[in-house]
C-alpha positions as CSV (number, residue, x, y, z in Angstrom):
1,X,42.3,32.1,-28.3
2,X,39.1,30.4,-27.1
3,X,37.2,28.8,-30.4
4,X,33.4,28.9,-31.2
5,X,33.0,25.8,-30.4
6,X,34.9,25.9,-27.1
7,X,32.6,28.4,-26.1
8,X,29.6,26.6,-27.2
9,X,30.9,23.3,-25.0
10,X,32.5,25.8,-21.7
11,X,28.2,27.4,-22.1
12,X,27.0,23.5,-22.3
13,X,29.0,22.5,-19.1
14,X,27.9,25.7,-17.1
15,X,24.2,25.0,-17.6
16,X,24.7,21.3,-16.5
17,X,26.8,22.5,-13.7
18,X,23.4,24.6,-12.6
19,X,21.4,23.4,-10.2
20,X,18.0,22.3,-11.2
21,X,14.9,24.5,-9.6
22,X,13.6,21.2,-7.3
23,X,10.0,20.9,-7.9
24,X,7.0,21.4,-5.4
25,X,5.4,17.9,-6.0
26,X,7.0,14.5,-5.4
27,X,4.4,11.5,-6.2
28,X,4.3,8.3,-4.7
29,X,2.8,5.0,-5.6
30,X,-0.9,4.9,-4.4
31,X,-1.9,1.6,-2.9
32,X,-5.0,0.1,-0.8
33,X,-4.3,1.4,2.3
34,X,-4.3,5.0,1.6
35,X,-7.8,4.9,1.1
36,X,-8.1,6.5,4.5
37,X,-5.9,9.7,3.3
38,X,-7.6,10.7,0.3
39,X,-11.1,9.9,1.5
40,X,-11.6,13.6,3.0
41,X,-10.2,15.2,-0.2
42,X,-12.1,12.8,-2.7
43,X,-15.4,13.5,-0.5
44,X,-14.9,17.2,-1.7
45,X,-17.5,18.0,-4.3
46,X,-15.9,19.0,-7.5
47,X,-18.4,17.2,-10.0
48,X,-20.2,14.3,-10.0
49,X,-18.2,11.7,-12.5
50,X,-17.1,8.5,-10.8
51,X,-13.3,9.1,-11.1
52,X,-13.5,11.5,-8.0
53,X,-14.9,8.7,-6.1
54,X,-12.9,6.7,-3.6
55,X,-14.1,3.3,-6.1
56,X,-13.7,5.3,-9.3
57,X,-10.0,5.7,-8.2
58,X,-8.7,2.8,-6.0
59,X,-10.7,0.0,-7.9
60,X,-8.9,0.8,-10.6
61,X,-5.2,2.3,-9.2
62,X,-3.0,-1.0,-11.0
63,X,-4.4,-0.3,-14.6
64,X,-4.0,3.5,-14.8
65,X,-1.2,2.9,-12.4
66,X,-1.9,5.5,-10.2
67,X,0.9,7.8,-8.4
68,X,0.0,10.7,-5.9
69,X,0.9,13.8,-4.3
70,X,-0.4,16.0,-1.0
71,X,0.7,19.4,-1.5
72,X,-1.0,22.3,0.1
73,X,-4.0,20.9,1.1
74,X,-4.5,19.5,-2.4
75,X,-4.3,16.0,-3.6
76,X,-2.6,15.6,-7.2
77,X,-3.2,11.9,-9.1
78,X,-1.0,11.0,-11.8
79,X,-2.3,7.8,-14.3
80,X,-2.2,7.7,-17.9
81,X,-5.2,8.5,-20.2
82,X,-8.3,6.6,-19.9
83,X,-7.8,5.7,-23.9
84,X,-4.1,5.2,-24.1
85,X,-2.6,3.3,-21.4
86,X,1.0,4.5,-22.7
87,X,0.2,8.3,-22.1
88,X,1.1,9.7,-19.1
89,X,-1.8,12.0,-17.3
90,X,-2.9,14.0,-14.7
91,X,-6.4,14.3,-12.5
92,X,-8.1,17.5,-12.1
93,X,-6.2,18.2,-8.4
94,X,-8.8,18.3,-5.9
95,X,-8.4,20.6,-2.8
96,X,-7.7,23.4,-1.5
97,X,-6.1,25.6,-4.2
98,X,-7.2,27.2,-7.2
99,X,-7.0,25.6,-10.8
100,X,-4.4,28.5,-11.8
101,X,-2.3,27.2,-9.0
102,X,-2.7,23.8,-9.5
103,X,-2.1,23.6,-13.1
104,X,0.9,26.1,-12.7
105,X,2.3,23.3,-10.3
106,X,2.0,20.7,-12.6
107,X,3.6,22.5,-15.5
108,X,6.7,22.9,-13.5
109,X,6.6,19.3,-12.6
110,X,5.9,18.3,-16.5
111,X,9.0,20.7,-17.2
112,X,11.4,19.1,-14.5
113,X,10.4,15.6,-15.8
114,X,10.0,16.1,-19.5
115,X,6.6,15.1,-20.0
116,X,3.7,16.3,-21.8
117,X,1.3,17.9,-19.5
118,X,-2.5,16.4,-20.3
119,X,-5.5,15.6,-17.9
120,X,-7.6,13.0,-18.7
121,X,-11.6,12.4,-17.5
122,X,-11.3,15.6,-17.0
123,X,-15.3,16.8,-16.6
124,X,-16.8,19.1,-18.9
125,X,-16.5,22.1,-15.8
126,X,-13.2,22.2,-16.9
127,X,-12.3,22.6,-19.9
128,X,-13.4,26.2,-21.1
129,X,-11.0,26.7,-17.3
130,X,-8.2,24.5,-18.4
131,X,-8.2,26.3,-22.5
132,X,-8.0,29.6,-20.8
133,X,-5.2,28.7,-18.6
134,X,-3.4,28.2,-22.0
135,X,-4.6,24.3,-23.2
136,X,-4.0,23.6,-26.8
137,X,-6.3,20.4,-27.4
138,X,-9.5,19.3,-25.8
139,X,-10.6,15.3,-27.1
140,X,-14.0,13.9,-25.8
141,X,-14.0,10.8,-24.3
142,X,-16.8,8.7,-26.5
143,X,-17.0,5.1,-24.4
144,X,-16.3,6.8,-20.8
145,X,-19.0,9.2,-20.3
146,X,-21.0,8.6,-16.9
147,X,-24.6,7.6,-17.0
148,X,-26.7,10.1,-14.6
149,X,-30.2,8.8,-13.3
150,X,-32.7,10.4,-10.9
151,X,-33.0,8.3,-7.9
152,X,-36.6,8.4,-7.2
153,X,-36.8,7.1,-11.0
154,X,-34.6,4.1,-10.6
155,X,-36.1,3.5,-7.0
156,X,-40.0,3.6,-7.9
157,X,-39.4,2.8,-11.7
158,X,-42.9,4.7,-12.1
159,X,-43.6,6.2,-15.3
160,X,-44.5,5.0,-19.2
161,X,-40.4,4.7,-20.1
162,X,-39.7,2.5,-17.2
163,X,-42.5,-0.3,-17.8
164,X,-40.5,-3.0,-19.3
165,X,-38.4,-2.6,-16.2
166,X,-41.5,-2.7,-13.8
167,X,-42.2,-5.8,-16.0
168,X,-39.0,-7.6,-15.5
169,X,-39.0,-6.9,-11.5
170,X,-42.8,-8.1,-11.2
171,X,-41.8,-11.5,-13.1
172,X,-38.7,-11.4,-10.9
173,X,-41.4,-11.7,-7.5
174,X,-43.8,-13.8,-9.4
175,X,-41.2,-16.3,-10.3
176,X,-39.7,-16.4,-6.6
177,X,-42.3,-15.8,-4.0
178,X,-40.0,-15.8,-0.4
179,X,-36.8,-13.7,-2.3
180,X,-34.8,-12.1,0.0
181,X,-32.9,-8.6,-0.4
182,X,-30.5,-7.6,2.6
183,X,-27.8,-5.6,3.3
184,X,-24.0,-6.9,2.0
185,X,-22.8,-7.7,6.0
186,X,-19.5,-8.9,6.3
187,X,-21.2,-13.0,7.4
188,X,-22.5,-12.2,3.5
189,X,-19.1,-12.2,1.8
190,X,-17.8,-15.6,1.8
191,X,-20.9,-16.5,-0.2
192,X,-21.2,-13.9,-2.6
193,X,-17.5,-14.1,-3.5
194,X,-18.6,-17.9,-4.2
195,X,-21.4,-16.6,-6.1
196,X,-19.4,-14.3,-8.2
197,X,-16.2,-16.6,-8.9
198,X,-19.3,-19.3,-10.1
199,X,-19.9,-16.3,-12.9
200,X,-18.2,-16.8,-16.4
201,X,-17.1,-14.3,-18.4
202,X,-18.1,-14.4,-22.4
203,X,-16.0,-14.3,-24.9
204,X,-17.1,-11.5,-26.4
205,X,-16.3,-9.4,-23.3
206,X,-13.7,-6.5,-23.8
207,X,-10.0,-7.0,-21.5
208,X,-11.4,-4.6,-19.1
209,X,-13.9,-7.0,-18.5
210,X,-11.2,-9.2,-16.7
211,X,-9.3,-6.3,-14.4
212,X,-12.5,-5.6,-13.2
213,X,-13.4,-9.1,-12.5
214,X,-10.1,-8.8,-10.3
215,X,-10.7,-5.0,-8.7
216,X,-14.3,-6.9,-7.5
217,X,-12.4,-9.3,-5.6
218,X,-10.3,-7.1,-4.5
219,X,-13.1,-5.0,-2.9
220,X,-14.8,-7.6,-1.6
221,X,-11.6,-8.8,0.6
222,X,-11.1,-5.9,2.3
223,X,-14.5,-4.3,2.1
224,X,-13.4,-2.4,5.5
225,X,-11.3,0.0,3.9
226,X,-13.3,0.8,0.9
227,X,-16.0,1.4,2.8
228,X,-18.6,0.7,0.3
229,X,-22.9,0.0,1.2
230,X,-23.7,-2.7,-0.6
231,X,-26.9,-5.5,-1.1
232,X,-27.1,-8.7,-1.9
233,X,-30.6,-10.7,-3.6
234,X,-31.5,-14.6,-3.3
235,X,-34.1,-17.0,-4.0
236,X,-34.9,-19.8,-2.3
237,X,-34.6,-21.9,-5.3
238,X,-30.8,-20.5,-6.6
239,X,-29.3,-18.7,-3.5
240,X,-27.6,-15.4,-4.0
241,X,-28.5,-14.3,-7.5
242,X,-27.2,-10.6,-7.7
243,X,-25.4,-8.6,-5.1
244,X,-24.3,-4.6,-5.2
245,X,-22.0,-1.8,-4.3
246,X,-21.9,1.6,-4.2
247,X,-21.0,4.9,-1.9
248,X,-22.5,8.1,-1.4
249,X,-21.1,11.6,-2.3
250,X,-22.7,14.1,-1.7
251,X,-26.2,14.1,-3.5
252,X,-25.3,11.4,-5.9
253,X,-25.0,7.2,-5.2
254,X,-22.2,5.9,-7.3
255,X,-23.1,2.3,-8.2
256,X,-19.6,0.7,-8.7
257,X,-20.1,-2.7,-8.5
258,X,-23.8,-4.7,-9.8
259,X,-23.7,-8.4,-10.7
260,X,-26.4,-10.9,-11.1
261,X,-26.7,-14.5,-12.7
262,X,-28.1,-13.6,-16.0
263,X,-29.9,-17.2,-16.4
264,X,-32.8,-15.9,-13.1
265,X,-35.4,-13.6,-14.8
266,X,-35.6,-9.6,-13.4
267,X,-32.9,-10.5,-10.8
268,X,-31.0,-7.4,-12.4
269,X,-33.6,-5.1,-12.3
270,X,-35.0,-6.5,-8.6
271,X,-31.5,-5.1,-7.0
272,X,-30.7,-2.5,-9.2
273,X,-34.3,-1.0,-8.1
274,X,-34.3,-2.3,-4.2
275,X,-31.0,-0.8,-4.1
276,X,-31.6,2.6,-4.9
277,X,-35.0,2.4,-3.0
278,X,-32.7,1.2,0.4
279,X,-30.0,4.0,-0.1
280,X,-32.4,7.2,-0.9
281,X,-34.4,5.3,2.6
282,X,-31.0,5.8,4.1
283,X,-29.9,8.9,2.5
284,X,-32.8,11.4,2.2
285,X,-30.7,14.1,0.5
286,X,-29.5,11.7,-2.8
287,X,-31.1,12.8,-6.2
288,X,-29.0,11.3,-8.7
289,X,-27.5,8.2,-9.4
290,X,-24.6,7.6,-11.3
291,X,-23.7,4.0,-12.7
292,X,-20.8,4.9,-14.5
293,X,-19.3,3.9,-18.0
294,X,-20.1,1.3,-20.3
295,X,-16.4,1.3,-21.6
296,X,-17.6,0.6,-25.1
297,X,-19.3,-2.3,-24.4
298,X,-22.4,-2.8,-26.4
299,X,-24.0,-4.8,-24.3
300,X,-23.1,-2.3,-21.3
301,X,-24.3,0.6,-23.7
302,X,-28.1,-1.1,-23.9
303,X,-28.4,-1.8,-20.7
304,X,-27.4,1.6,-19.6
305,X,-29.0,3.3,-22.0
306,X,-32.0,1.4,-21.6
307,X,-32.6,2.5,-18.3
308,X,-33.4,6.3,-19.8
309,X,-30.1,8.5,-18.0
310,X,-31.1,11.8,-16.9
311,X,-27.5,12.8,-18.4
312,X,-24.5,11.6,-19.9
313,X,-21.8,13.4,-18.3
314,X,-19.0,14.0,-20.7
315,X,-15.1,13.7,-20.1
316,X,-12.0,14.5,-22.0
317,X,-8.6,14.6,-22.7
318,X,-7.4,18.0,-22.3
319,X,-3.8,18.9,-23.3
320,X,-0.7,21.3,-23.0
């Protein structure tokens, strides 16, 4: 006579004995050099938040420790929230299937692994998509919403809001008659790594402060692969002062690197403005500008904001 609880234990064996349905995606560690690979699926235009950048996601691949997955034509990135570094998380896949697809995809994956299925900087496009496809909790993102300009405004500064700016940049040539603004050429980088190592931090900096202090370095070594237009300021008095980086996608600049030495009047405003009046020379189709987060920085946030943003585009955590 076979007992409950032999039968419960003869059930529990047969289901371990079953084999497991293999799942479609199998993710992989991203790294440097496969920049080259994702480039034609990040250059796809889904939205216009940094994170779907090639900068927005190999500058930053060690902190949200970045996996990723080919499948179909469509590239899948799995991180960990942009607010908790201990939460696994997903990207919006990018590519050539549909969001039903996608997500359906990752729900088998979340079930063969046993974790909680969440997107994070997930644009605001898609969320009503991602709550109809059965999402249980949307939370907005309050320190990493994208700062949106209009080029021509950041590249002519023209217009009553933008004076003080005008201001700055006019001391700026006053103060330094015989400036120079050129193009970041590889002969360039030696000396503006020198110029940016020579930068100290302040204390009151937050931690991210210090990854990206290393991601810029990072860039700047192997410049090649990322790909990046960049600029570089000096004075005859100081050398280098401020140098930049940024790429184009689509109609929108993403400015993912700016630095300047703080103690040399306008030089922040100079480049920031010949900057975007080189790249819409160079791109004629570029209307906005996007110069991403301020990560909660106050000081960031001023600067930013001060600088009157067309839009703050939104993200969020969006959860299954």
């Amino acid at each position: 006579m076979i007992t409950l609880r032999q039968s419960a234990a003869a059930t529990q064996t047969a289901l371990k004995a079953r084999p497991k349905k293999e799942c479609s995606l199998s993710f992989k560690p991203l790294r440097i050099a496969d920049i080259d690979t994702l480039r034609p699926l990040l250059a796809q235009t889904c939205c216009r938040t940094c994170d779907f950048t090639v900068g927005g996601t190999f500058m930053w691949l060690e902190y949200f420790d970045y996996s990723y997955c080919i499948f179909n034509d469509t590239l899948f990135i799995k991180g960990v929230t942009e607010d908790d570094v201990s939460r696994p998380a997903f990207s919006i896949p990018v590519g050539k299937m549909g969001l039903e697809e996608s997500v359906a995809l990752l729900r088998e994956y979340c079930a063969a692994t046993g974790c909680r299925l969440i997107f994070s900087a997930v644009p605001e496009a898609f969320v009503a998509p991602l709550k109809a496809l059965g999402a249980s909790s949307v939370q907005q993102l309050a320190d990493w919403s994208d700062y949106l300009y209009e080029a021509s405004a950041l590249a002519t500064l023209s217009g009553k809001k933008l004076g003080k700016k005008r201001n700055h940049v006019n001391r700026f040539e006053a103060e330094n008659p015989g400036y120079t603004f050129e193009p970041l050429t590889p002969e360039l980088i030696p000396a503006v790594k020198e110029f940016f190592l020579a930068r100290h931090l302040p204390l009151s900096k937050p931690a991210l402060a210090d990854i990206e202090r290393e991601q810029v370095m990072q860039v700047l070594s192997t410049l090649g692969l990322f790909g990046f237009e960049g600029a570089v300021l000096s004075t005859p008095a100081n050398g280098i002062v401020a140098f930049t980086l940024g790429e184009v996608k689509g109609d929108t600049l993403f400015v993912h690197i700016e630095k300047m030495d703080h103690e040399v009047n306008g030089a922040g405003e100079t480049i920031n403005k010949l900057f975007a009046e080189m790249m819409t020379g160079r791109h004629p189709g570029l209307i906005y500008i996007n110069r991403e987060e301020d990560v909660g920085d106050p000081g960031l946030r001023h600067a930013k904001e001060s600088y009157h943003p067309a839009e703050l585009l939104a993200k969020y955590n969006v959860i299954f």
